[in-house]
N, C-alpha and C positions, 0 to 999 in steps of 0.2 A: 794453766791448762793441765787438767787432768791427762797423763802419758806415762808409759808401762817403763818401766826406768827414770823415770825425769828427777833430775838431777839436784832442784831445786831449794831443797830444805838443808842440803848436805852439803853446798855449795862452798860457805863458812869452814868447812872443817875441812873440807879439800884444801882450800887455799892455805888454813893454818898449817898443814903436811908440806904442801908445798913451800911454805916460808920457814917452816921449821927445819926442812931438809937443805935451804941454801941454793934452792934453786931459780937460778937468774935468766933474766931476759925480758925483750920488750914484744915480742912475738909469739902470736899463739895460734895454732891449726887445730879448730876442732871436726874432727872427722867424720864425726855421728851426730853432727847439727839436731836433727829434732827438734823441740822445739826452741830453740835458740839461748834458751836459758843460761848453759854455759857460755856461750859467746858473748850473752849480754855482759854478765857476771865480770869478765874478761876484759870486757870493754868497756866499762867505767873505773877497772882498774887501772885503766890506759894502755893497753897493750893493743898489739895492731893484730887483730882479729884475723884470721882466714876460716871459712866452715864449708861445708858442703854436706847435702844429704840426697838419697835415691827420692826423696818423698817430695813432688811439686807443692805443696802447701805448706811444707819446711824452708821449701826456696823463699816463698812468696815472703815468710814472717823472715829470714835471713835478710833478704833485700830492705824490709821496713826497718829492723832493728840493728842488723851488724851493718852491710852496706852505706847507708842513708846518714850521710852525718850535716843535714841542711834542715831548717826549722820547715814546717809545714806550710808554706805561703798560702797555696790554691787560691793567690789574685785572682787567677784566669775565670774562674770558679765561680767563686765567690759574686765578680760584676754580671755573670751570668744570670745565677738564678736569685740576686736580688732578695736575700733573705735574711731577718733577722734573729737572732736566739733571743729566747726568753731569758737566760742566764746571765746575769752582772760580770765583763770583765772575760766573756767568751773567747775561747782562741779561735783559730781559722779554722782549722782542725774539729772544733767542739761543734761551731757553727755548721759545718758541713755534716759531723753526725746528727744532730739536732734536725738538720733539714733533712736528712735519711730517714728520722724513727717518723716523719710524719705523710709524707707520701701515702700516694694510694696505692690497694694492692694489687700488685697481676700476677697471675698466674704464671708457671711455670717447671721446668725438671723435678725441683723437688717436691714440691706441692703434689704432685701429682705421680712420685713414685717413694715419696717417704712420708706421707701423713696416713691418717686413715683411709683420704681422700682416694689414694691408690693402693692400699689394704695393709699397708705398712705405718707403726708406733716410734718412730724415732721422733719425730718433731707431731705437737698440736697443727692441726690444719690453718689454723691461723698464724703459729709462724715459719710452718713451712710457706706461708703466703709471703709473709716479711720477708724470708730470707732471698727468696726469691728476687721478690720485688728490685731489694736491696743490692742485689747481685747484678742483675741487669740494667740496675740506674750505671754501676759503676762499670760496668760494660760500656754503657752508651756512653758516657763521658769521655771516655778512652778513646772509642774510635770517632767523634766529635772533634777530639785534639783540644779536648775543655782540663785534660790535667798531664800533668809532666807522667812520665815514667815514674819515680819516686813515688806522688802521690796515688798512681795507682795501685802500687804493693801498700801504702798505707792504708790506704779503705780496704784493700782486700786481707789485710791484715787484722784491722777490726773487727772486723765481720768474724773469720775465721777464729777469732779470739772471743768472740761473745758466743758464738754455736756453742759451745763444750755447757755453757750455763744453763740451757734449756735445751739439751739433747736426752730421751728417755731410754737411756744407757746406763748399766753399769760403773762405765771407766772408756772402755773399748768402742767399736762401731759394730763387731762382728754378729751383736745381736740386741734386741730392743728388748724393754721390757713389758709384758702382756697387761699390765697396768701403769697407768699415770703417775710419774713421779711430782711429786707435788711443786717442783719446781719449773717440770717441761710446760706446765699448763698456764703458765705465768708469760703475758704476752711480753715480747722479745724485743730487748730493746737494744740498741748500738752503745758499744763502748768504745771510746777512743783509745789510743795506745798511745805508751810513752815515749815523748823526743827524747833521744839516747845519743850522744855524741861524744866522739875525743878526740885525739890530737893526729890520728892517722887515716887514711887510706886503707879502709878496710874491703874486706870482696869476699865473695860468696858463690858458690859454684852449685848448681842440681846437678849430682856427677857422683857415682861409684867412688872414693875418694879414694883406693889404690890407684884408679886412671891419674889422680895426678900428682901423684909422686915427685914427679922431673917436673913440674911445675910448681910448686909451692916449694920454699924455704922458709920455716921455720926453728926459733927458740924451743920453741914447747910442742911435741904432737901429743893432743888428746884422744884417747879413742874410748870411748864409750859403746861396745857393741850391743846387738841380743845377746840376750841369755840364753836361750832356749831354741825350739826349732820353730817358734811361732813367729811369721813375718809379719813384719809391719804395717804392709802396704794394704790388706783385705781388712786389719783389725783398726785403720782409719781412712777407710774408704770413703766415708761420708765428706770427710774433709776436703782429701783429694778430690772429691766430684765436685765440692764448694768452690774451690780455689781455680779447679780449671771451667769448669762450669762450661761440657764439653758433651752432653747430652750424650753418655758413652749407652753400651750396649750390657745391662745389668743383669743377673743372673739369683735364682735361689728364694726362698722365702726372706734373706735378708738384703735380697736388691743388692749382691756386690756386683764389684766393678769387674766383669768379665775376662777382662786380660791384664793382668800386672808382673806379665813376665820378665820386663825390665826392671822392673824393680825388686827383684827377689834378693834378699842378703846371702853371701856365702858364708857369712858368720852366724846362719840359722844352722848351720852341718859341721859337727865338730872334728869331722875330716878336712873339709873346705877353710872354718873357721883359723884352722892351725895355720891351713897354706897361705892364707890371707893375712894372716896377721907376720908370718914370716918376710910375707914381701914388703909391709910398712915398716916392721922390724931392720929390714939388709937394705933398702933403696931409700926410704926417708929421709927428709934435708932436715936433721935435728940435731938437738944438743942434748935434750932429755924427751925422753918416750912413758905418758903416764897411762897406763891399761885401766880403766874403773873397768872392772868387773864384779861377779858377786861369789860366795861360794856355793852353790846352785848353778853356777855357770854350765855352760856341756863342752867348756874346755875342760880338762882337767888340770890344776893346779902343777903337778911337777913336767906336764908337756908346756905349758905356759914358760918356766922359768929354762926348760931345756933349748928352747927356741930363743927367750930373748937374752939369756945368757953369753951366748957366740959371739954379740954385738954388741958389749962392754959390761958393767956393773950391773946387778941388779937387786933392788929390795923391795919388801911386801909390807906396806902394812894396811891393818885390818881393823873396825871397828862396824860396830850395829848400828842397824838402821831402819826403820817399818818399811815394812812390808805394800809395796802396791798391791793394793785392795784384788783386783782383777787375778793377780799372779796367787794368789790363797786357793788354790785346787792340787791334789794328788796327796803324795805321802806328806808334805809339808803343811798341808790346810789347817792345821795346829798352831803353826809357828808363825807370831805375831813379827819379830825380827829376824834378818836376817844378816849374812857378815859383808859390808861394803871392802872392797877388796882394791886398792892401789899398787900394782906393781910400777915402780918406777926405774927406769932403764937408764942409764947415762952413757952418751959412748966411750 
């Protein structure tokens, strides 16, 4: 999934820093969930995963991927609607998206406030009909009591994981493009997501993750902040509407989400940013404290190291890394990479 920091490509190289610095344990707290990518990463390393994010559609893919370590049954489901895949060797899982991409369509939120349909280019009118559709099949099953808990964050998971493919966006949600991406016009079809399991008890929190401080004990805290003062929660609003699919009260030529005052980061304010990261710094249950930041960041580098200095050893290292497409505006619109920045803390 295309996301403004996402961690994904760089993933490999984090882990070699972290192996090459000698640092142990079986425990890991990622802070800035997102889209779960480090957590997964984490978790078929075998470590016992903790995440949390301000973002309800980071919960949703947290509970399918870090949480959920049980195979996709949907028995219940399944004797339901009686359906077969076309596919040789289909899992339960495949089956059920398979019976998702062929349903008929209805109407619905998005259709009708993000197609043309309702004067907005984010999604072809066709699959803002899908997504739709799609969204409220899995609704209904839910309050039916035709799927566990688990399998609901898995469909909702999918779903939220196929939009980014045929969304007429940039990277971001905060604005569409006035023409057709050649891919958003390609009807929309479900993809399933991968079973990811290990050897522990993993959990997942939608939660400000200084709130839980005094609740988590970890090996390893990750924190991955913004960079910038640009918040998260308006620049994927679309998701968030997908995932809560909550018919909220939208605002602007680009349909946001009217109130996301809960969810504002303090790490958008590099006054805030400091104080916050102080309090994970002096209260956190760790043994090493790893900072991905960038050097772009609106922390400044020697307030970074004056803060996490107090509370034992600290070292930086740095290497390049492209540049997310979206974040290419201002004096930097030149510079294709930029320096990935790991401070790591030991107490």
């Amino acid at each position: 999934m295309r996301f403004i920091g996402n961690k994904e490509n760089i993933l490999d190289k984090i882990y070699q820093i972290i192996t090459e610095k000698g640092i142990k344990g079986q425990s890991f707290f990622d802070l800035f969930a997102g889209t779960t990518n480090v957590g997964r990463f984490f978790k078929k390393k075998n470590y016992q995963v903790y995440s949390s994010d301000l973002l309800y559609f980071s919960f949703v893919l947290q509970k399918a991927y870090i949480a959920n370590n049980q195979e996709f049954a949907f028995d219940k489901l399944l004797k339901n609607i009686n359906f077969q895949s076309q596919q040789l060797f289909a899992t339960s899982l495949q089956i059920i998206v398979d019976y998702l991409n062929q349903i008929p369509n209805k109407e619905g939120f998005i259709w009708k406030n993000y197609t043309p349909a309702g004067g907005r280019m984010y999604f072809s009118e066709e699959n803002g009909l899908r997504i739709d559709t799609m969204r409220q099949q899995i609704e209904d099953w839910k309050n039916e009591n035709l799927i566990s808990e688990n399998e609901y964050f898995i469909l909702l998971s999918c779903l939220i994981e196929t939009v980014p493919f045929y969304a007429n966006v940039a990277g971001i949600y905060a604005a569409f493009h006035k023409k057709w991406d050649p891919r958003a016009v390609k009807k929309l079809e479900l993809r399933p997501i991968e079973f990811m399991q290990n050897d522990f008890e993993n959990q997942c929190f939608h939660e400000d993750s200084v709130n839980l401080l005094d609740k988590i004990e970890a090996d390893i805290f990750y924190l991955d902040p913004p960079y910038n003062q640009r918040q998260y929660a308006p620049n994927y609003h679309l998701l968030e509407t997908i995932a809560r699919y909550d018919n909220p009260e939208i605002k602007g030529v680009t349909g946001l989400r009217a109130n996301y005052e809960n969810q504002k980061s303090k790490f958008c304010n590099a006054t805030t940013a400091l104080q916050e990261l102080e309090k994970v710094a002096k209260f956190g249950k760790y043994k090493t404290l790893i900072l991905s930041y960038n050097n772009e960041g609106i922390m400044p580098q020697n307030e970074i190291f004056s803060i996490l200095s107090k509370y034992g050893k600290v070292e930086l290292e740095e290497f390049d890394y492209l540049r997310f497409k979206s974040n290419n505006n201002g004096e930097s619109k030149h510079k294709k990479h930029i320096k990935e920045q790991l401070y790591i803390l030991r107490r």
